[in-house]
Every structure is written in C-alpha cells, then in structure tokens.
Legacy VTK file of the C-alpha trace (Angstrom):
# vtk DataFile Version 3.0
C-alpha trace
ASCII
DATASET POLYDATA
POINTS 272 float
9.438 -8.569 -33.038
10.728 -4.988 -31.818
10.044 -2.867 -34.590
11.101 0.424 -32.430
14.750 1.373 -31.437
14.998 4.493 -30.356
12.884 6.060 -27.568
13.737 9.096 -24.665
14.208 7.092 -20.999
13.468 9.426 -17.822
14.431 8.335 -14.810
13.481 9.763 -11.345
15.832 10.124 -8.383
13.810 10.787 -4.985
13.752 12.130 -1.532
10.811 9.849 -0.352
10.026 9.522 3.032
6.976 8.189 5.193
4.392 10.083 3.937
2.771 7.781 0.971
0.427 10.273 0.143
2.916 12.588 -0.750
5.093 10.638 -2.505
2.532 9.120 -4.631
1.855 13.415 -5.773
5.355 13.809 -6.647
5.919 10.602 -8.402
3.018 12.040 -10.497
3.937 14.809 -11.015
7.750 13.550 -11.898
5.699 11.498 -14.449
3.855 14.308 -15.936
7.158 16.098 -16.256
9.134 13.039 -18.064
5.966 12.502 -20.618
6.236 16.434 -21.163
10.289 15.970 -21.845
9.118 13.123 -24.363
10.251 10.077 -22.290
8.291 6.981 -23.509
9.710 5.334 -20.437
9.592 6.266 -16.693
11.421 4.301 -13.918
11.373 5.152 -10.200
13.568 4.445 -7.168
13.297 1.646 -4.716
10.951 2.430 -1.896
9.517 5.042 -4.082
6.251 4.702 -2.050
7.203 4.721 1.102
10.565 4.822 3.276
10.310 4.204 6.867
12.970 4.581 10.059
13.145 0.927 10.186
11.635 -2.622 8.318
9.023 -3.259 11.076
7.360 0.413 9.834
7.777 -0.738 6.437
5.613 -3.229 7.186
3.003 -1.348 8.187
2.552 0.140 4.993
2.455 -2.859 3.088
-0.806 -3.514 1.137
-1.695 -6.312 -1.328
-0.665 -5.328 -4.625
-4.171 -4.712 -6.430
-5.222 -2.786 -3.203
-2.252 -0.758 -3.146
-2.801 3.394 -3.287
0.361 3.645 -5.352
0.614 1.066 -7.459
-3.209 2.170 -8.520
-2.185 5.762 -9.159
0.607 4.814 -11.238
-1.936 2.458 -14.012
-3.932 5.461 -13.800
-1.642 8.386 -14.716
0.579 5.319 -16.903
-2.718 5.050 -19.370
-3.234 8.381 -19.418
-0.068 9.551 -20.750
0.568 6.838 -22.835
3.895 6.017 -21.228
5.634 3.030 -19.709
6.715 2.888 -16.303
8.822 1.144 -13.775
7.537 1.154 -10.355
11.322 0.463 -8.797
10.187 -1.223 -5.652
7.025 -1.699 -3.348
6.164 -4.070 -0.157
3.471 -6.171 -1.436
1.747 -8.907 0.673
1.279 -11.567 -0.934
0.630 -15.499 0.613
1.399 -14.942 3.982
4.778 -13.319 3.018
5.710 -9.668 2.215
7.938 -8.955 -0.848
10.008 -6.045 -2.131
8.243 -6.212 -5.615
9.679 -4.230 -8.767
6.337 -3.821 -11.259
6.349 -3.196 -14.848
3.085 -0.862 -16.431
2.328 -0.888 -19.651
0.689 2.647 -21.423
-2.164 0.828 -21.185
-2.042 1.042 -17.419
-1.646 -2.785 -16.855
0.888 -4.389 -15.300
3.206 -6.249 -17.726
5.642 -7.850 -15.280
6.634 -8.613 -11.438
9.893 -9.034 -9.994
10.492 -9.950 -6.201
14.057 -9.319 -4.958
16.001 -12.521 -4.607
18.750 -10.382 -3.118
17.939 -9.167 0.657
20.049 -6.501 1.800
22.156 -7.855 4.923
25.344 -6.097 6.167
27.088 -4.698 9.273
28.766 -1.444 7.834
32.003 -0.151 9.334
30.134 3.195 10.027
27.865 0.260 12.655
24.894 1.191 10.425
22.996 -2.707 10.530
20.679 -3.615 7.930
19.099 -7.048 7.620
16.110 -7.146 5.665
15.321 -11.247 5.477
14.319 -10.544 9.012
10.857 -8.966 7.418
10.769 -9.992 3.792
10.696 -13.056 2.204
13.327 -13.502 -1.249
11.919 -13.536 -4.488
12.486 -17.023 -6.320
12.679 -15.893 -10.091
14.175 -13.687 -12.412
12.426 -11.224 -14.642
12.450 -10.307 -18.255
10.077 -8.272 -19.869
9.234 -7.065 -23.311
9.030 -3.528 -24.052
8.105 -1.807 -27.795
11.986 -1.402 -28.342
13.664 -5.008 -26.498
13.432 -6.831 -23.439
14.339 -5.206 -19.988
15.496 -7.350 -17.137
14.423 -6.135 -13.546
16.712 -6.569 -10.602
16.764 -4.343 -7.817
19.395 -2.560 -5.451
21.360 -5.097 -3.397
20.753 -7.998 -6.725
23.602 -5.732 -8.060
26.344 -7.253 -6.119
25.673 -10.727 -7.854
26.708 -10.296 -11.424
25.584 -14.019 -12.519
21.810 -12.743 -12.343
22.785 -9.665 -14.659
24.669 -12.308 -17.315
21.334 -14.626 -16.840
19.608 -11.623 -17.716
21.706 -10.692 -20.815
21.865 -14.074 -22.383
18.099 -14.474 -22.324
18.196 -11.357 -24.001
17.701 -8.230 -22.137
18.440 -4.901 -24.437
18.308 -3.197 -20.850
18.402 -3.759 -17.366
16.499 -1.691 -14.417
18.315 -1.027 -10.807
16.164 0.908 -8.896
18.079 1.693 -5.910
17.806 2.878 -2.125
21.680 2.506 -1.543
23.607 3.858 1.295
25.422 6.718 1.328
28.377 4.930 3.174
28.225 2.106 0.113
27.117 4.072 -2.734
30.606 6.239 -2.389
32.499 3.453 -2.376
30.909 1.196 -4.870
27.597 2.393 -7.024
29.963 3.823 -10.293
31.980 0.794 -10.233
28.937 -1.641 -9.703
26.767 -0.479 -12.398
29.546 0.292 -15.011
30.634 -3.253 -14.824
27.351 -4.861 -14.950
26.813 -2.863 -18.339
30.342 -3.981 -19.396
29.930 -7.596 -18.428
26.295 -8.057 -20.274
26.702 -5.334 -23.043
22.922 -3.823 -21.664
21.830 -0.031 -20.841
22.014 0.060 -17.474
18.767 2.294 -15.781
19.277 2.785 -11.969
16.807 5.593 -10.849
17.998 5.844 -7.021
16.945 7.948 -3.393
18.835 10.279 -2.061
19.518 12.243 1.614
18.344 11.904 4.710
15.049 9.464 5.458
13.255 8.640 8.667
15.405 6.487 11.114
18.136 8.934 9.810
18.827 6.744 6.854
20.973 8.525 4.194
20.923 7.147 1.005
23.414 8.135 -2.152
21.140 9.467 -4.927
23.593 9.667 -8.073
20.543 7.782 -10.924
22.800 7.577 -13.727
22.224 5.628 -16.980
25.534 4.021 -18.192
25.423 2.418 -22.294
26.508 -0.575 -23.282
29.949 0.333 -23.224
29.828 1.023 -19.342
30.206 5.050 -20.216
27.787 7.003 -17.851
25.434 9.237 -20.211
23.683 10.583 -17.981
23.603 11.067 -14.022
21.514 12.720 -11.276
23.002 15.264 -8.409
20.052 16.950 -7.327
17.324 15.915 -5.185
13.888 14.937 -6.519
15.168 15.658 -10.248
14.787 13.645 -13.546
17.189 12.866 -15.921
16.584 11.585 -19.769
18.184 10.483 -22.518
17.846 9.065 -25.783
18.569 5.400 -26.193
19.316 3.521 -29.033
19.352 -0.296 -29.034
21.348 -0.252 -32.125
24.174 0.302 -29.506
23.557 -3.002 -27.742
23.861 -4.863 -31.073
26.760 -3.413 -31.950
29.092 -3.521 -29.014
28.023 -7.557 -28.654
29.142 -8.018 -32.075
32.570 -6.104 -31.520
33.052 -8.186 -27.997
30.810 -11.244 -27.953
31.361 -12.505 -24.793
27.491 -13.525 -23.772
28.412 -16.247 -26.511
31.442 -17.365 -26.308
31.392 -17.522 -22.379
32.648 -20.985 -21.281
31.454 -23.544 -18.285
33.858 -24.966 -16.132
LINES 1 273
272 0 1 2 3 4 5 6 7 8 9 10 11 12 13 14 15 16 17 18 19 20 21 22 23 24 25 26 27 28 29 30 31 32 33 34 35 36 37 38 39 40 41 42 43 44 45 46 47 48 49 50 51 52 53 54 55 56 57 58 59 60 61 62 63 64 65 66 67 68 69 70 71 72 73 74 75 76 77 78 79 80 81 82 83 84 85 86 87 88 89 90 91 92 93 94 95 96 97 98 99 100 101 102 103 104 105 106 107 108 109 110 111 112 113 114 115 116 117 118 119 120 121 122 123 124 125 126 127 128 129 130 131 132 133 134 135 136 137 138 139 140 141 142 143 144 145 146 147 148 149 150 151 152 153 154 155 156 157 158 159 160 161 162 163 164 165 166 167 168 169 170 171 172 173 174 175 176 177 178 179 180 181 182 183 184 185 186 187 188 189 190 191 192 193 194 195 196 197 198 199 200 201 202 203 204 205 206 207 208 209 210 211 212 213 214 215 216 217 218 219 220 221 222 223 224 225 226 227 228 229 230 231 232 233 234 235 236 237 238 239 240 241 242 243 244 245 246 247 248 249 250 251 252 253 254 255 256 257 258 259 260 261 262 263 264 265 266 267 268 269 270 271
C-alpha cells in the first residue's frame, strides 16, 4: 500500500502569540522554508494560530473550521508546494462545543484527517501556575490514524502524552509515526518532555514528531520549546533550541520495521 519509505520531515518550533495574522505569515513562511530544505512533510506546534493570556481569549478566536483564516491559508500554501502538513492544534467550533483540533492536509490542500484532544490539560503546578482547560473545551471522543505516502501517522496532542495506552492503541493499529504537537510548560517540559517522548517511541517502536512553542506568551505563559524528533529506538535525532526555527531530518520507515522485529512487544503484549 505504501510504496514510499523515505522522505525529509520539518518540523516548526514557534513563538506564537495573539496576533493570528501574524502567525499565520510566519507559519508560511516556515513552510516555504521546509519545502525549500526538501521536507515532504511539515508539522506545527499546538496553538500555532493563536496563543492567548488565558482560555476565555482563546475563545474568542475560535472560528468554525472551514471558516477559519488559518486553517484556509495552510490548504492554500499546502497545494501549492506540494507538501503535507500538520496543523498541530486549532480551537474549532463545532456543535455547540469548541475543540482543540489537530488537522491533517494533504498536497492537495485537503484535509485528510481530524483529531480532537481527548486529553485536557488540568494541573495545579508547584510554581501555583493553574491550568484547567475542560473549563472551555470539550474532549475529543476518538483516536486518529491517518495514511500518509510512506505509513500511517497517529495524531495525539500535548497533554495525550502522559497516557501511554493511547500511543500503544496507536501503534498496534499501525502507526509508522506519531505527531505531538506541543504547547508545554516550561516548569513541566524541564522535568518531563525528554523522558515522555523517548518512552512513547520506545514503548510503540514509532518516530516520534513533537514540533513545540517556546518563551514567553500573553498571560506571561512560558512554554519549553525543545521540538525534537526521537526514532524508533527512543534516540533523539534531531532537536530544536532556538526560537521560531525548523528542524529536518530524513526518515526511514525501514527503521520501524526493523526494531519491531528485533523487540516485538506490540505483539506479544499480554491482557490481564
């Protein structure tokens, strides 16, 4: 079915903050940049859009997804270029409820796939920063797997990587990859983003793809940057420092196939 295995994967880290207009340019022109680099693949940070000082702005700036200025933008400069991309999260309204959607384009500039967070962030950090998005948003139901020209990708989204069952879900239905676009805190992401995403590559034998936002935001939010792609074998090939910067690298999903024939736990795993 996948006739393709190898392919360049860009992913964006970003500063974004409550300008949409704005952001929308420079996820554009990170875009134009990746397809110039050769990625066949684009992914963007949570909130890429659009970050506000708290959830009740957020809401503000929530449109209904075929209405929405970024989302359209996106298909646009997606068919273009001829390149896949990852829209890592956007507040779409949608039946009476507001979601923090993850959408897959094609390079045809359609949308290929939709995933809704079924993990709100909620926590009471010892710094006394409070977050407690199920206040605003409603949790997605569903999990997501998608195909692209070289294997299926499953979506998930920040706080979803704290629950490694969705992630083996993901793996055993047979996701190649997995997508983590990320908004985490700085206060969190020191303590736990290596560790998080290393083991979720580990535990389902996937490339892992967290593009992620970094610094300060409105509401003084800080977030932890660090986009890092980690292989199958939960090394980190590649990883972000910088603000607004891309990273790539070449994948190969020989890699996956390998590693879960050497260790093939997805298969032998056991109920109890």
């Amino acid at each position: 079915m996948f006739k393709k295995n190898k392919f360049k994967v860009a992913l964006v880290q970003m500063n974004s903050k409550s300008d949409l207009e704005e952001n929308i340019s420079i996820i554009e022109r990170k875009i134009r940049y990746s397809f110039k680099k050769g990625a066949k693949l684009v992914l963007l940070p949570e909130n890429c859009f659009f970050m506000a000082k708290n959830n009740k702005h957020f809401l503000k700036f929530s449109f209904i997804e075929n209405i929405h200025p970024g989302v359209k933008a996106v298909k646009r400069i997606a068919k273009k270029l001829g390149v896949w991309v990852v829209i890592g999260s956007v507040n779409i309204k949608e039946n009476n409820k507001i979601f923090n959607r993850s959408i897959l384009i094609s390079d045809e500039g359609k949308i290929k796939a939709r995933y809704n967070k079924i993990h709100l962030f909620s926590a009471r950090l010892p710094n006394k920063q409070f977050y407690d998005e199920t206040k605003y948003f409603s949790s997605g139901k569903d999990i997501c797997l998608a195909n692209l020209p070289w294997g299926k990708i499953g979506m998930t989204i920040c706080y979803d990587l704290r629950f490694p069952n969705l992630y083996r879900k993901l793996a055993q239905k047979g996701a190649l990859f997995i997508s983590v676009p990320s908004a985490f805190t700085k206060f969190t992401g020191e303590k736990h983003w290596h560790t998080l995403l290393r083991a979720r590559a580990i535990e389902t034998g996937c490339f892992i793809f967290a593009p992620a936002q970094i610094g300060k935001h409105p509401g003084n939010k800080k977030t932890y940057g660090h986009s890092i792609i980690v292989n199958p074998w939960g090394k980190i090939i590649k990883e972000c420092r910088n603000n607004n910067s891309v990273i790539l690298s070449e994948i190969d999903t020989k890699q996956v196939f390998e590693l879960r024939k050497s260790i093939p736990s997805l298969s032998l795993e056991k109920s109890f």
